[in-house]
mmCIF file of the C-alpha atoms, coordinates in Angstrom:
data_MODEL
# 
_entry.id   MODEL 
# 
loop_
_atom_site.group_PDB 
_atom_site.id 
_atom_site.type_symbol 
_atom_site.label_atom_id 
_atom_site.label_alt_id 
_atom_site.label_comp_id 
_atom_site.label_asym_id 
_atom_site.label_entity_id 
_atom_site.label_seq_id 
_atom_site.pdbx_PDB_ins_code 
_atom_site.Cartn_x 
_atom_site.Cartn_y 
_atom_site.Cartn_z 
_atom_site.occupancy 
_atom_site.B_iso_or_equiv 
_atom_site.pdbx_formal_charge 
_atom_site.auth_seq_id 
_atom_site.auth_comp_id 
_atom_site.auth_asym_id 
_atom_site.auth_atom_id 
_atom_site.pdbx_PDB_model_num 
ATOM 1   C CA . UNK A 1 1   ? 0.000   0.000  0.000  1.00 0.00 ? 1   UNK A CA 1 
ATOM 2   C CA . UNK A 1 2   ? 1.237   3.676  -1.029 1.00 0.00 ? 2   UNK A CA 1 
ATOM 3   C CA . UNK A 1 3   ? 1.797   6.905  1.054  1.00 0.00 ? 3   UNK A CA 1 
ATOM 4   C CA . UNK A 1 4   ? -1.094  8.223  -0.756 1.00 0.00 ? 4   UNK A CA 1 
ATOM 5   C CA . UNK A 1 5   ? -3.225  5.412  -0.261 1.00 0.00 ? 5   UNK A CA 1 
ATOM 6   C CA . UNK A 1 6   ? -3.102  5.350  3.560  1.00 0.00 ? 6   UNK A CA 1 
ATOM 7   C CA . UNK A 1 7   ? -3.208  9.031  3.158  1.00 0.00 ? 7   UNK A CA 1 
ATOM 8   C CA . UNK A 1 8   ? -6.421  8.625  1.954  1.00 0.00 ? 8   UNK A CA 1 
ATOM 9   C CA . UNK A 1 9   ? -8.291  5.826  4.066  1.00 0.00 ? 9   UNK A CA 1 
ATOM 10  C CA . UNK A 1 10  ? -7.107  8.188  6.654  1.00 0.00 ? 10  UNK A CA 1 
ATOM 11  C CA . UNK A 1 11  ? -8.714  10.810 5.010  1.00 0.00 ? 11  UNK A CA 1 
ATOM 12  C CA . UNK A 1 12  ? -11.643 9.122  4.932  1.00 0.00 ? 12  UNK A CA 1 
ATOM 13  C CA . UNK A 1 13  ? -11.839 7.503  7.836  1.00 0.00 ? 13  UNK A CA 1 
ATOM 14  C CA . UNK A 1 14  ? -11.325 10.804 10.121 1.00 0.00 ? 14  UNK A CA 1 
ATOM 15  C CA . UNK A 1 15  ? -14.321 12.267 7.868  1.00 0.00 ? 15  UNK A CA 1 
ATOM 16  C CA . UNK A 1 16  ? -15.944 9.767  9.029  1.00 0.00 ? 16  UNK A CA 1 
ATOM 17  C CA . UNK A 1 17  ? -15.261 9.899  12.550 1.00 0.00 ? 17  UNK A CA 1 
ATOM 18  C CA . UNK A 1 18  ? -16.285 13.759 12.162 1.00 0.00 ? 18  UNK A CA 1 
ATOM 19  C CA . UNK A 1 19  ? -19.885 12.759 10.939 1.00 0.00 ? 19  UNK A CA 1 
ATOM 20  C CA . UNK A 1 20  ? -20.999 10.404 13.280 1.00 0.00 ? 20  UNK A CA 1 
ATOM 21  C CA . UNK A 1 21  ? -19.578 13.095 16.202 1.00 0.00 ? 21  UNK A CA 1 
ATOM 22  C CA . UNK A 1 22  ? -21.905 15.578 14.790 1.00 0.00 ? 22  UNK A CA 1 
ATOM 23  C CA . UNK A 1 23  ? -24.562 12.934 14.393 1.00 0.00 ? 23  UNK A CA 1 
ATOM 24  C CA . UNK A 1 24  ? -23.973 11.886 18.483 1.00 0.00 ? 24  UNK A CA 1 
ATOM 25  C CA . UNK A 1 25  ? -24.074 15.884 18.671 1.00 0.00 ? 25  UNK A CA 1 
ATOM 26  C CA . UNK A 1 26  ? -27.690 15.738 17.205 1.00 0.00 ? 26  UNK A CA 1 
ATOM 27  C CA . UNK A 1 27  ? -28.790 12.736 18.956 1.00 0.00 ? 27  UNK A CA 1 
ATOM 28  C CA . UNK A 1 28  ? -27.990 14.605 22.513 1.00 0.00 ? 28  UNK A CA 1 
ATOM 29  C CA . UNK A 1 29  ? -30.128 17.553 21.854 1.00 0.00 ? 29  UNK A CA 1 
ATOM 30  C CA . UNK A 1 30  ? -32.901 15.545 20.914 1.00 0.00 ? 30  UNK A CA 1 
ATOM 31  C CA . UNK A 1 31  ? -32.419 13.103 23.691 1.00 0.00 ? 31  UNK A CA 1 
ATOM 32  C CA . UNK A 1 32  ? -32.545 16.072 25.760 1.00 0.00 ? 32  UNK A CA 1 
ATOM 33  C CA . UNK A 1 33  ? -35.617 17.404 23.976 1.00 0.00 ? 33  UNK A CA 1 
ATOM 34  C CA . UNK A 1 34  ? -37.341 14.154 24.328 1.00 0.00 ? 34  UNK A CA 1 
ATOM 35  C CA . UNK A 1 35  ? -36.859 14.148 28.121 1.00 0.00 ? 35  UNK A CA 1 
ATOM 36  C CA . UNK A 1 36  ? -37.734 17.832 28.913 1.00 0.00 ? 36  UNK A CA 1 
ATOM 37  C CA . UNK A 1 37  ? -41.591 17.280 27.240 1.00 0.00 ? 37  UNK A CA 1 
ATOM 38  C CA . UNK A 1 38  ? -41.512 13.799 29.415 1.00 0.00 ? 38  UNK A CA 1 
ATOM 39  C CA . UNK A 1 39  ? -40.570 15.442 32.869 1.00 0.00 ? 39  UNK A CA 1 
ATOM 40  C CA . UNK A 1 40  ? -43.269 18.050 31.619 1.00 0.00 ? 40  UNK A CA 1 
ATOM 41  C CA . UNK A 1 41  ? -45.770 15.497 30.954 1.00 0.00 ? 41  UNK A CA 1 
ATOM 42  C CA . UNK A 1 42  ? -45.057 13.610 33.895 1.00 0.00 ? 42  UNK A CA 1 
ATOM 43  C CA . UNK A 1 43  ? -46.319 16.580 35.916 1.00 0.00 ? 43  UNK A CA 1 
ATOM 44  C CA . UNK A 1 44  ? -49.383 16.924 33.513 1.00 0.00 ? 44  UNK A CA 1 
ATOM 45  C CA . UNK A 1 45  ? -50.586 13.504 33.519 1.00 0.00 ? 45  UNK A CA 1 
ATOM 46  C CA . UNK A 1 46  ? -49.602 12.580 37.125 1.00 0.00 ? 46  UNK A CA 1 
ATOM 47  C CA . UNK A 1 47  ? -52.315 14.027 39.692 1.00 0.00 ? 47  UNK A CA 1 
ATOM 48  C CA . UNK A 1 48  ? -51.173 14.958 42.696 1.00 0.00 ? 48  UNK A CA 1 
ATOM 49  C CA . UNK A 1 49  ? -47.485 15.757 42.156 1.00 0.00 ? 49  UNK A CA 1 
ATOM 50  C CA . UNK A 1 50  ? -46.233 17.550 45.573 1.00 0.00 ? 50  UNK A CA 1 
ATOM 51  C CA . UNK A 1 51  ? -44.228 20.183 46.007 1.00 0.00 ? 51  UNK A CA 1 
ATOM 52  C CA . UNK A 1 52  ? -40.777 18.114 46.653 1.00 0.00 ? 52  UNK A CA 1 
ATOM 53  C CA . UNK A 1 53  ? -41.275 16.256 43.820 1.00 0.00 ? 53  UNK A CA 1 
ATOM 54  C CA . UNK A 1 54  ? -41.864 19.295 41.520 1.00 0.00 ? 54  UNK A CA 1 
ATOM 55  C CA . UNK A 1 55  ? -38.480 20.538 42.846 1.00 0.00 ? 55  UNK A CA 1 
ATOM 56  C CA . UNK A 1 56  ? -37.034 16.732 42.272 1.00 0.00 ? 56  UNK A CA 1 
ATOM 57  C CA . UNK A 1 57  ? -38.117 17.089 38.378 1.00 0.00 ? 57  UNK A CA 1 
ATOM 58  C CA . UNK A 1 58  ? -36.649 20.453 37.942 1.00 0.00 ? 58  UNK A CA 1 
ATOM 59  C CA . UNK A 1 59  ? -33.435 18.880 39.337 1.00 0.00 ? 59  UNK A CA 1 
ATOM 60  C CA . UNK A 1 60  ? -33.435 15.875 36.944 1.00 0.00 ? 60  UNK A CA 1 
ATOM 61  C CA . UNK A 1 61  ? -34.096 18.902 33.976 1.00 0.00 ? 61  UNK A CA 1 
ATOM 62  C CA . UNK A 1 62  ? -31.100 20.658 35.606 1.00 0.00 ? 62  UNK A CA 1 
ATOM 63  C CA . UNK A 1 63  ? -28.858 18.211 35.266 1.00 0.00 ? 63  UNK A CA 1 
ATOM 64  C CA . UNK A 1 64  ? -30.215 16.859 32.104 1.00 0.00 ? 64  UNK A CA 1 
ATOM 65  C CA . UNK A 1 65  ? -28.911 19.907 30.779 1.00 0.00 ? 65  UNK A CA 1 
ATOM 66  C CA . UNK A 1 66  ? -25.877 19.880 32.380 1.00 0.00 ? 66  UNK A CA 1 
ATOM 67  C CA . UNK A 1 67  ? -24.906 16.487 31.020 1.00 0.00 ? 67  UNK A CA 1 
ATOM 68  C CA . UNK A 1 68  ? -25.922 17.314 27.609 1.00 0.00 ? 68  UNK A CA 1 
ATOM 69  C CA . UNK A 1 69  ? -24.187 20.483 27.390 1.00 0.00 ? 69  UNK A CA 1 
ATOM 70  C CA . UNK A 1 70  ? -20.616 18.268 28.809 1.00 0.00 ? 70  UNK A CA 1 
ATOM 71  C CA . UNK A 1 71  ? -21.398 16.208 25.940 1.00 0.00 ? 71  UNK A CA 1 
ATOM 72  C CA . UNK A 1 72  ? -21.654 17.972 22.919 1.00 0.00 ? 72  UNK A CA 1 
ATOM 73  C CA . UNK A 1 73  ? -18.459 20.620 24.725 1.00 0.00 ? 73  UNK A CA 1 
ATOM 74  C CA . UNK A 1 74  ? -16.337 17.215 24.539 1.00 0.00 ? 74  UNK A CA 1 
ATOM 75  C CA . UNK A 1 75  ? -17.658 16.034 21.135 1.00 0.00 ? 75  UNK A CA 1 
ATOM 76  C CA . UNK A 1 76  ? -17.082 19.418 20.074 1.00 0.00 ? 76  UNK A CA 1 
ATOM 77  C CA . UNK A 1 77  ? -13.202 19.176 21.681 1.00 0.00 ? 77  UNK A CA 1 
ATOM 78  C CA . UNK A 1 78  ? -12.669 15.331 19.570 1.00 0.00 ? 78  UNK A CA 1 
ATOM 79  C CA . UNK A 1 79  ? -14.586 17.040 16.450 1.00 0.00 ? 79  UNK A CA 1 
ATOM 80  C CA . UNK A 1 80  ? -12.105 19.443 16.231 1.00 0.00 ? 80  UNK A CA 1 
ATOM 81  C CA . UNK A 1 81  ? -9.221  17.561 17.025 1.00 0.00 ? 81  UNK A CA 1 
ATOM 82  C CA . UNK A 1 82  ? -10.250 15.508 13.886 1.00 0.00 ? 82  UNK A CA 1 
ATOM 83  C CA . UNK A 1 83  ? -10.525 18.785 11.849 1.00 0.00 ? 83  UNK A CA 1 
ATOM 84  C CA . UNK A 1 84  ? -7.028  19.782 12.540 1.00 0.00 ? 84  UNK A CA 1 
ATOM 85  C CA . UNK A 1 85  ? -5.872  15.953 11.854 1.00 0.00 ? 85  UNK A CA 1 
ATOM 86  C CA . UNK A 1 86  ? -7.777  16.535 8.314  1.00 0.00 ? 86  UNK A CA 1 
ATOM 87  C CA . UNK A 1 87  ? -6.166  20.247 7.517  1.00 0.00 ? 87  UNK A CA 1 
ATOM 88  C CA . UNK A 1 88  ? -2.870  17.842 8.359  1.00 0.00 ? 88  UNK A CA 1 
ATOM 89  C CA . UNK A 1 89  ? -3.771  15.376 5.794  1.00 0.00 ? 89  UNK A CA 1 
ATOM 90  C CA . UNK A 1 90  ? -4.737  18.007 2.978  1.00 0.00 ? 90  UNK A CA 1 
ATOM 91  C CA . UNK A 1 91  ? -1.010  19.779 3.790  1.00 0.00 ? 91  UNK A CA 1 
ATOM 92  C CA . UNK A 1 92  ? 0.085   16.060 2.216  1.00 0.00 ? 92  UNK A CA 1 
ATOM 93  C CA . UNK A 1 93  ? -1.721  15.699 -0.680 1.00 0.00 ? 93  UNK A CA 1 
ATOM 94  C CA . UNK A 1 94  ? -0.375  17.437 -3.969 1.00 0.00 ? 94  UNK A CA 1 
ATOM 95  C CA . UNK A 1 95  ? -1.002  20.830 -5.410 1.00 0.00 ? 95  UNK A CA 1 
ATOM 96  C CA . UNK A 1 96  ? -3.833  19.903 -7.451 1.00 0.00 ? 96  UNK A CA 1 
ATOM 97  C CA . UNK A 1 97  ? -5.655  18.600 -4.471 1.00 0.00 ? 97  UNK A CA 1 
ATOM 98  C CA . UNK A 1 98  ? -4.974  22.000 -2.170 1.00 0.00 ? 98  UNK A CA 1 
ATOM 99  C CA . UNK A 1 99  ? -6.349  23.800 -5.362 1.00 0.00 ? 99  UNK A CA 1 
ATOM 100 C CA . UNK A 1 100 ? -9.462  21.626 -5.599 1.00 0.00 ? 100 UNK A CA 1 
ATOM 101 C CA . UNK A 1 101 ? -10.711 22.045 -2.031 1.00 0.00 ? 101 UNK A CA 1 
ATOM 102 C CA . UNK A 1 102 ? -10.484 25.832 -2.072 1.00 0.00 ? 102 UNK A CA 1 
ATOM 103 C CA . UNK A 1 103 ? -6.891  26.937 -2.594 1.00 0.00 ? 103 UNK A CA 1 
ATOM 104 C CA . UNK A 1 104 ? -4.352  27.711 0.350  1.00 0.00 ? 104 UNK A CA 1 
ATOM 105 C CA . UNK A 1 105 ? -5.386  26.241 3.630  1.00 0.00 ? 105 UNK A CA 1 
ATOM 106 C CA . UNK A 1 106 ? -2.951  27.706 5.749  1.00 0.00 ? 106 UNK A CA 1 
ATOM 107 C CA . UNK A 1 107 ? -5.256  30.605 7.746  1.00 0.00 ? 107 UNK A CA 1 
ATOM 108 C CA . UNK A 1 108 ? -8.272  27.980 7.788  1.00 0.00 ? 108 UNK A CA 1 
ATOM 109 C CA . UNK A 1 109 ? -8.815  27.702 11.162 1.00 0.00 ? 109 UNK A CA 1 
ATOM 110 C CA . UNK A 1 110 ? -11.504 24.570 12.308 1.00 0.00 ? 110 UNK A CA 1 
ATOM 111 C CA . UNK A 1 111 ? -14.906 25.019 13.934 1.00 0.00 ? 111 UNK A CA 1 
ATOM 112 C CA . UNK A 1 112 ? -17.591 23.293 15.496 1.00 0.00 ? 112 UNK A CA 1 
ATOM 113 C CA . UNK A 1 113 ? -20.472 25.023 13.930 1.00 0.00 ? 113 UNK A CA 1 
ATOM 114 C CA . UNK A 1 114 ? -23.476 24.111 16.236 1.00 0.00 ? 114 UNK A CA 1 
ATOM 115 C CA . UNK A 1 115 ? -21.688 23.470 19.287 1.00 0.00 ? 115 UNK A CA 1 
ATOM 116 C CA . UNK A 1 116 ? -23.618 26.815 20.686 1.00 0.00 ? 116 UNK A CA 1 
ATOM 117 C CA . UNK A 1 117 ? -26.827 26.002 18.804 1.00 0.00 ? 117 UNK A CA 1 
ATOM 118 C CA . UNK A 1 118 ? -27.021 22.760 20.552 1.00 0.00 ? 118 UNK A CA 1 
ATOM 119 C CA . UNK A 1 119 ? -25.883 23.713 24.076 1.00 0.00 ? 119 UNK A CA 1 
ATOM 120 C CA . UNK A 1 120 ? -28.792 26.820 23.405 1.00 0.00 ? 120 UNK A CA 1 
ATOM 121 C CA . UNK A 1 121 ? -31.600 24.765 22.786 1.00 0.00 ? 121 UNK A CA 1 
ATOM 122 C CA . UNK A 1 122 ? -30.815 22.190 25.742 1.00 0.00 ? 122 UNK A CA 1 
ATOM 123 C CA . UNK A 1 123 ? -30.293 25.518 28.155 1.00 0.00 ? 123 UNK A CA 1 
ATOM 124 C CA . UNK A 1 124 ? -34.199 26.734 26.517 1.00 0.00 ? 124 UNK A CA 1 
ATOM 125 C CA . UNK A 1 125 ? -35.435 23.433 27.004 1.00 0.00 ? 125 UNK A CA 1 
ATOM 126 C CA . UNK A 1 126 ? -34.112 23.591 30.535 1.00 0.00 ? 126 UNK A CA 1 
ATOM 127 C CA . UNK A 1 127 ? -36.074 27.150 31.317 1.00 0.00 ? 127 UNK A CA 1 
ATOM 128 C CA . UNK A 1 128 ? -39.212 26.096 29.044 1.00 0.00 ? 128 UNK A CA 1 
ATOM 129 C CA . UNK A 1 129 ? -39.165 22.798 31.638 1.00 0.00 ? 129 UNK A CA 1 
ATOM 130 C CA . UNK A 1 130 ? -38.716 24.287 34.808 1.00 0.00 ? 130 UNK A CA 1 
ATOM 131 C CA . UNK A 1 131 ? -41.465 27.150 33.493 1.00 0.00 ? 131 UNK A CA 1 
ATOM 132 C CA . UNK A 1 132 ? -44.020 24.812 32.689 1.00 0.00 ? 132 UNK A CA 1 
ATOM 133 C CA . UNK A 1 133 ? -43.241 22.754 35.889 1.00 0.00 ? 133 UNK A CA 1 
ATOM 134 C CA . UNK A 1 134 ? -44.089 25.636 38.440 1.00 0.00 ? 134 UNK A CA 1 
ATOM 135 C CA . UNK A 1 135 ? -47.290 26.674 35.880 1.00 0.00 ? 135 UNK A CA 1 
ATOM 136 C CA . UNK A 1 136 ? -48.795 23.051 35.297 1.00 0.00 ? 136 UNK A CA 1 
# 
């Protein structure tokens, strides 16, 4: 096997790896989602839900968020450790290749695009949860 073939399964593999972080990314939030509208609907459909246990729920959202937000930060620390690894690759392949993707590379710095979005809507589903639970 060449240089430029394991250049490229590594290529492709850490491309990959970067899709199925953002994918995990996407998953969190709408775990997260998913379990705000059930504490919510807990309280709804439950009669009789005491004061304590309204307080327990809005604990369980709390750290429901916090757990999703230390998620997606970490996935967004490994998708951006892959991002570098593939600006590393691309500095290997040939002229033609640099050219192709865009031109020089060099002042390309890598993001995580949605890390914000998806740490946002788990902090609103947080606030629209622990709304809803003193309201209900």
């Amino acid at each position: 096997m060449s240089n430029k073939e394991e250049l490229i399964m590594l290529y492709e593999f850490t491309g990959s790896r970067i899709a199925e972080l953002k994918s995990q990314q996407w998953a969190i939030t709408n775990y997260g989602s998913v379990l705000f509208a059930s504490i919510i609907s807990s309280k709804k459909l439950i009669s009789g839900i005491c004061f304590i246990e309204t307080i327990i729920l809005n604990i369980v959202a709390f750290i429901i968020m916090l757990c999703g937000a230390w998620l997606i930060w970490r996935f967004s620390i490994a998708i951006s450790e892959r991002q570098n690894c593939l600006k590393n690759i691309r500095e290997k392949f040939g002229s033609e290749f640099i050219k192709a993707w865009g031109g020089p590379q060099e002042n390309v710095q890598p993001k995580t695009v949605l890390k914000i979005f998806h740490i946002l809507i788990l902090f609103t589903g947080f606030v629209f949860t622990t709304f809803l639970l003193w309201r209900i």
